[in-house]
N, C-alpha and C positions, 0 to 999 in steps of 0.2 A: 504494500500500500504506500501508495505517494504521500511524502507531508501535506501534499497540499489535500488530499483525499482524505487526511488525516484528522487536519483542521476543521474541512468539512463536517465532518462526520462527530466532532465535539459539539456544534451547534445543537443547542436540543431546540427544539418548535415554541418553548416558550418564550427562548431568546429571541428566534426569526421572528416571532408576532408583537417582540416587545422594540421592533425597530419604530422611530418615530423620523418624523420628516414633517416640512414645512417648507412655504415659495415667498419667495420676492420678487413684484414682477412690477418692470416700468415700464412706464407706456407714456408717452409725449399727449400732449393734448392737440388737436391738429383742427383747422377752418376747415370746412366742409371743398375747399380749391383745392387743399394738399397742402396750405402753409402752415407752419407754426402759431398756436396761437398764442397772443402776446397777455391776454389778459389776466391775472392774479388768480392764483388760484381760490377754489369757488367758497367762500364763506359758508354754503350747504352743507359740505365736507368737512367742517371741521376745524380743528388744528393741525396744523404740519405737525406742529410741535410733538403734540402731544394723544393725537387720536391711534388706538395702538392695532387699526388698520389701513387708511388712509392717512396717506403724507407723501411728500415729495421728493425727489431727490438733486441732480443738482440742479436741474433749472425748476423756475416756478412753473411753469409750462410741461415738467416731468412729473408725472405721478407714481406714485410706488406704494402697489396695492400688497396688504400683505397678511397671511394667514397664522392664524396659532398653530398650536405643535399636536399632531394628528397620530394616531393608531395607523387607520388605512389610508392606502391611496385614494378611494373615494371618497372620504372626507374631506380631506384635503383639498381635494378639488370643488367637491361641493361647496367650501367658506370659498375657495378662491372665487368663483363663477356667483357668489352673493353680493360680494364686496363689489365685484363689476357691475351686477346688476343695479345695485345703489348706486353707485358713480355712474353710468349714463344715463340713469334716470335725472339723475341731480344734474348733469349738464344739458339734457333735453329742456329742465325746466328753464336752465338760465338762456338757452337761446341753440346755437344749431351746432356746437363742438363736436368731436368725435375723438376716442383714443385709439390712435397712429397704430395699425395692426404690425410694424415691422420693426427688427430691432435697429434698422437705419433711418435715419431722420428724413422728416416729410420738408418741404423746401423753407429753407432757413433766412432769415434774413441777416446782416451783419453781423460780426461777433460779438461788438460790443452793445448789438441789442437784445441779444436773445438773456432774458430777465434772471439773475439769480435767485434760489430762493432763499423766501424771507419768513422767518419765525418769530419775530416780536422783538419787543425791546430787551426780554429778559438778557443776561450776561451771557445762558447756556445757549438761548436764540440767535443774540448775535455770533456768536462763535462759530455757528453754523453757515452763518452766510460770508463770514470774513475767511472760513476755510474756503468754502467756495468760491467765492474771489480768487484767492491765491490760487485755487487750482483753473482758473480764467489766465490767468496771468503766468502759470508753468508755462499750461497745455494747451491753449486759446477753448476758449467757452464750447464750439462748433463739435470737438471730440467729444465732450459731457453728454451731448444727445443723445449718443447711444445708448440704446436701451437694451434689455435682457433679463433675465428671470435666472434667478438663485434658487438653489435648492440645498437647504439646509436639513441633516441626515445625523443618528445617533444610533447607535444601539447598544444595549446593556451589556457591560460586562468588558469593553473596552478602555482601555488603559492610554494613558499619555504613549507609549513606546508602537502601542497596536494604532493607534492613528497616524501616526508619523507614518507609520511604516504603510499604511493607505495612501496618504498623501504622496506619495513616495511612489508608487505604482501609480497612481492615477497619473499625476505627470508625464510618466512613461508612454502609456495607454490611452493618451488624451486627444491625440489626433483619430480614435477610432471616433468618439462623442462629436468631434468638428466634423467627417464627415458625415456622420449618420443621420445630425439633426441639425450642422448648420442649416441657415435659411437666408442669409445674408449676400447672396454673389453682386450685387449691382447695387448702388447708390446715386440719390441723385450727386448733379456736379456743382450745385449750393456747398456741398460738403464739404469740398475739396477745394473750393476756390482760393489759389493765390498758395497753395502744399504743392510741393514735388508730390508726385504716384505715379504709378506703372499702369492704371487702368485704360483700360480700352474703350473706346466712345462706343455708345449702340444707338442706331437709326439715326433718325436726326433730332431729334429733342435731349435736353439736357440728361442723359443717363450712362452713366459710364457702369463698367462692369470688367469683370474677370472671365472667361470663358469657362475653364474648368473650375471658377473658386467654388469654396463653400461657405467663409463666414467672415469676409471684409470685416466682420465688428471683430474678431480674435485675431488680426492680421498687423500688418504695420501700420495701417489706417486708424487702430482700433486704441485700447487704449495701451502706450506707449510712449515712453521717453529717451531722452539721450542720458539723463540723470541716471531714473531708475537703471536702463542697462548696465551697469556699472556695479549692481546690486548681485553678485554671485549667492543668493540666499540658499542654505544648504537647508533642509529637511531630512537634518539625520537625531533630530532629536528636540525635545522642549527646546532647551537651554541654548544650542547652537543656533535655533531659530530666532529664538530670544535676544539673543546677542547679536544676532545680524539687524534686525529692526531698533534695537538699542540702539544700535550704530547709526543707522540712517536716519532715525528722529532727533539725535545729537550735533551730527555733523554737520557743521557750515557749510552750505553749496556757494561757490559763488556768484553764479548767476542769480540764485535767490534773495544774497545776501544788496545786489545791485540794485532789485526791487527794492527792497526797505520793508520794514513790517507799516509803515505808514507813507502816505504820498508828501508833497510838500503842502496838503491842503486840511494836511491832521487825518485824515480818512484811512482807512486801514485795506491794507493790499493784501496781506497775509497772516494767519497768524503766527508764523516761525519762519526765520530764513535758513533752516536746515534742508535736509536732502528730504526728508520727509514734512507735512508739517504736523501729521497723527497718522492713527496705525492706519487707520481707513483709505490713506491714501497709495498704501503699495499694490499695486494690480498684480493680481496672481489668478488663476484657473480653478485655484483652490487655497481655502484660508482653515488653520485650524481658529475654532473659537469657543468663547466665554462666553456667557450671560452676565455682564456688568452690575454693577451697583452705581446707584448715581452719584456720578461726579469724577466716578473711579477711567481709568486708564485704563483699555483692551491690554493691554501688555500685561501691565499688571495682576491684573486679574488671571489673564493665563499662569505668570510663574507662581502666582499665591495656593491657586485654585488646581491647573491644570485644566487638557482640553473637555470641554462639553461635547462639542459636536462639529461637523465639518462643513464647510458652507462652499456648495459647488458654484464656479462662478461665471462657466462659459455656453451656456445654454444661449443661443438665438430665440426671439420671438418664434413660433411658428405661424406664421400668416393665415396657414388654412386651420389654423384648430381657434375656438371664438374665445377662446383666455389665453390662447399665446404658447398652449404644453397640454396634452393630452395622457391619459391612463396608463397608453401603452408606453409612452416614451420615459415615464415615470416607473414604471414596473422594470424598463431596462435601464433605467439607474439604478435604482435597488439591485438587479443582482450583478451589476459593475462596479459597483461601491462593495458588494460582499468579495468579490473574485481582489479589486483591489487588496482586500485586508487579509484576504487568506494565501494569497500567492506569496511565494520567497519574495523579500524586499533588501536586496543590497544597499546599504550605503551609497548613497550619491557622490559624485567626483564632478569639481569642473569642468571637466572632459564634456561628462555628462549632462551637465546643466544647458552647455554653449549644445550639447547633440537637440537635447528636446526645444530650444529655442530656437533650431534651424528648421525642426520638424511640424512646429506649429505656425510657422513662417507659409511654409511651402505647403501644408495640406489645407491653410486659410486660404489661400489662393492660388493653388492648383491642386484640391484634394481628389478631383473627379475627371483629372489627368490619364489620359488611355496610360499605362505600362508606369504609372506614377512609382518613382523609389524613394524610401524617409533611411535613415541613419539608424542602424540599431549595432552598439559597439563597434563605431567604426566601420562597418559594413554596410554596403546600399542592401535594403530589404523591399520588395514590393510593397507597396501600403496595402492592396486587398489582399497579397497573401497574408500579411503580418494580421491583419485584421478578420479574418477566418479563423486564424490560428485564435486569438483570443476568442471568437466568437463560440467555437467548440470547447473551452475551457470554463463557459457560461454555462453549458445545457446542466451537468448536475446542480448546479449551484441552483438554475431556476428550477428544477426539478423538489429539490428540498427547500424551498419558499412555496409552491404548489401545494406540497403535500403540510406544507405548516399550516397555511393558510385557504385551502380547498381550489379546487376548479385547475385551468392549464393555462392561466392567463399569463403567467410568468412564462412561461415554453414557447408561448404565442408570441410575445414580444422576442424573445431570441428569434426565434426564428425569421420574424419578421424584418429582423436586424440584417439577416442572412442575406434573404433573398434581394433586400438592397443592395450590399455589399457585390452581389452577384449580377445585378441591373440596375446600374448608378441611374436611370432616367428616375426611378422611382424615388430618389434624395430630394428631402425640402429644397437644398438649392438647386437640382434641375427640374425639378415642376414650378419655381418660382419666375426662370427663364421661360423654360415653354411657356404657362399663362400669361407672360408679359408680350411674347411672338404670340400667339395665337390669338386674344382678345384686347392688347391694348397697347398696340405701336412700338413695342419693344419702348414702353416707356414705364420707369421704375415708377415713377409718382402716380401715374396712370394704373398700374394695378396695384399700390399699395392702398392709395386712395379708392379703391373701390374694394379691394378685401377689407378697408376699413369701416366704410357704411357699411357691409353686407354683416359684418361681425357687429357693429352698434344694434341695425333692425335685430338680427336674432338676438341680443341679449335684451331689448325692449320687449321682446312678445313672448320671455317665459315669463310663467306665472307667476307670481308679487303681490304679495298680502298685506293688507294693512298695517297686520303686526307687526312684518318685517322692515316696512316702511318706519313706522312707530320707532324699533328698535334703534334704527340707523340714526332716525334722529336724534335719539336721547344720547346715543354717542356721541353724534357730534357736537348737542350742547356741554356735556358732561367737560370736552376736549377742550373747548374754550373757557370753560371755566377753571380747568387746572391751567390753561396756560397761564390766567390772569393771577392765580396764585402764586403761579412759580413768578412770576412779575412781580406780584406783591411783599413777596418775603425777601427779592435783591436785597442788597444794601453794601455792596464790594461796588468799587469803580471799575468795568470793563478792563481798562487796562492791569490791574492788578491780577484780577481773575483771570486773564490771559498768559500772564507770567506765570503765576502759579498751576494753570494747566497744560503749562509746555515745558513746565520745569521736569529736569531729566531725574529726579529725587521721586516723582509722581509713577516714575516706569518699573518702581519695584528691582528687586535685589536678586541679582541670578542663583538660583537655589534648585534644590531636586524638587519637582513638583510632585503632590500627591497623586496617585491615581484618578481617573475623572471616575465621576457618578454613574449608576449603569443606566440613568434616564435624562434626556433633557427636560426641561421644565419651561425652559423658553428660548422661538428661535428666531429672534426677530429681532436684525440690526439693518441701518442703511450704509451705503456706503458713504 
């Protein structure tokens, strides 16, 4: 018997059924034309702040719907697909909005108009928006657009060393996820205005694209830096990881440092002239994480606490599903996230690190490349042989989630996996081409704008009750009145409060963390 067969076969049914999971999902708010819309987000809704499913993310114009922490996959989805239904209801009422069904932005207007958002005057509110700022000011505003859906994942009985070592294979295996459920090949050319790119014009309207890509949002377009590259972050352990983030929320950058944390007109550009300016800011495929306490530092909380749960981070929109991710794509996480943690996990090397950033390079945009080859030690390997190979390494894995959990719907999804891997036409990003040739002039605005009304009508004509109407609202009174508390009880000047939570004293003391809990309790952060 294989270790890995081994591991397997430790798993008893109550641990499979005691996995929990939870979504993040942003969605732009968009005119009924395909532009952005510019207006504030809807006071119906709530507080950004403070409503703990409805808020925004980095533009006000970005929405980021999000679910508590669920038993099943259909839970899960069932609160995601509620939360939307309130939200287009609620923008129905204020006038003709619509949430932008793709994880690329609907047509943009300059950068320095597309609106940050804004959480009030509290200290913790503005620190929010003067992050965002600074990250306008790394990365220009235009990258922030991108949207995408998190899936945050736990199951009992994992340790700080068994997550790493997840994390650690998922990197490895990550370009299987970009082809199979990117949905991203084409962007408008608002996007791009005034950037180097490699993209390719289509038709004659403003739509550039990749031929073979799969997820322009995980690609170099996506989100990326010259800073961050520089970041060799190793995932061979809490502490190593710990120490690398240490690192870059301490270190002077000097480009950042040219900004200034304030303009010359007192206004604030950033909140740190470091390589980082919080944890949230390092873009990764995958984060390990904490459930905070207020006021508390993600870092620190990890080395005090250790990890909770894992928060997947390169999921595309999918266009054709009406919340953006569907049952089955969610059932073939779950037993990708199990194969990650139970396969041999070596130690990562530079070597290594520079191989998987060449590999998610080249399958973002050329993943569905005829004879396509990625890097595996050093060696060219075919992407769909490498990715059969892992797909056969999934069948018992869904096989004992089946049998934990009843029915074949896990075996349906591998397989499902398969036969794309076997006929690339059937990939979100080649039916997002075809439907853009086939119905709407090879123009990306043109059918995102229209898979976007068609996804708004279907979420307006399920059923909605008064009660659940009733419910939504009491939330989002409830939301505004803690913002106005946490307002009321200030009494520190911004600026100090800003010192004191960028001080590198606040990031905790590198230490052997305890084991994580065998449950999460809560999985809901923004970035």
């Amino acid at each position: 018997m294989t270790p890995f067969q081994q591991r397997l076969d430790t798993l008893t049914a109550e641990q499979l059924r005691g996995m929990r999971r939870g979504l993040e999902k942003e969605s732009l708010r968009a005119q009924p034309d395909g532009r952005l819309a510019l207006t504030p987000h809807p006071a119906a809704l709530g507080s950004a702040l403070t409503h703990p499913h409805i808020t925004t993310d980095y533009s006000e114009s970005q929405l980021e719907l999000i679910t508590g922490v669920h038993a099943s996959v259909e839970s899960c989805l069932t609160e995601l697909t509620e939360v939307h239904q309130y939200t287009v209801r609620t923008l129905r009422a204020a006038g003709d909005e619509m949430l932008w069904a793709s994880s690329m932005p609907c047509g943009l207007p300059t950068d320095e108009t597309i609106p940050l958002g804004r959480y009030g005057s509290s200290n913790v509110g503005r620190a929010k928006s003067v992050y965002r700022m600074g990250l306008g000011h790394r990365y220009g505003r235009r990258m922030q657009t991108i949207s995408g859906i998190h899936y945050n994942w736990s199951l009992p009985g994992v340790d700080n060393d068994g997550y790493f070592s997840l994390i650690r294979n998922f990197r490895r295996h990550a370009f299987l996820l970009l082809t199979l459920f990117g949905a991203s090949p084409a962007v408008c050319s608002s996007f791009v205005e005034g950037r180097q790119h490699e993209l390719q014009k289509l038709g004659n309207g403003g739509t550039l694209y990749m031929p073979h890509g799969t997820s322009l949002r995980m690609g170099r377009l996506g989100y990326q830096s010259e800073a961050q590259a520089t970041l060799a972050v190793s995932y061979n352990g809490l502490e190593g990881y710990a120490a690398s983030l240490h690192d870059a929320l301490t270190r002077p950058w000097p480009a950042y440092e040219a900004v200034g944390i304030r303009n010359p007109g007192g206004d604030y550009n950033q909140l740190a002239t470091t390589l980082l300016q919080i944890e949230n800011e390092f873009y990764g495929t995958i984060r390990p994480k904490r459930v905070i306490y207020p006021g508390e530092r993600p870092l620190h909380a990890l080395r005090e606490r250790g990890v909770e749960y894992i928060e997947v981070r390169l999921m595309d929109l999918n266009p054709f599903e009406p919340i953006g991710i569907g049952a089955t794509t969610l059932r073939f996480l779950d037993v990708f996230l199990l194969h990650c943690l139970l396969s041999d996990s070596p130690p990562d090397t530079p070597a290594e690190i520079r191989e998987l950033a060449h590999n998610q390079h080249l399958t973002a945009a050329r993943g569905r490349e005829p004879g396509r080859d990625l890097l595996r030690e050093g060696q060219a390997v075919p992407l769909v042989q490498w990715g059969l190979e892992i797909i056969d390494q999934l069948v018992p894995i869904a096989a004992a989630l089946d049998r934990a959990q009843g029915g074949v719907e896990h075996a349906d999804a591998v397989e499902q996996a398969r036969a794309a891997l076997h006929d690339p036409q059937r990939l979100p990003s080649a039916r997002v081409l075809q439907a853009m040739q086939k119905d709407h002039g090879d123009s990306f605005l043109g059918f995102a704008r229209a898979q976007s009304l068609a996804t708004h009508q279907h979420l307006l004509s399920l059923e909605w009750s008064a009660k659940q109407q009733g419910r939504f609202e009491a939330m989002a009174a409830k939301s505004v009145e803690d913002q106005r508390a946490i307002e009321a009880a200030d009494s520190m000047p911004f600026e100090i409060y800003r010192q004191e939570y960028t001080s590198p004293a606040r990031l905790g003391r590198p230490q052997a963390a305890p084991a994580a809990p065998a449950v999460a309790e809560a999985l809901t952060t923004a970035r």
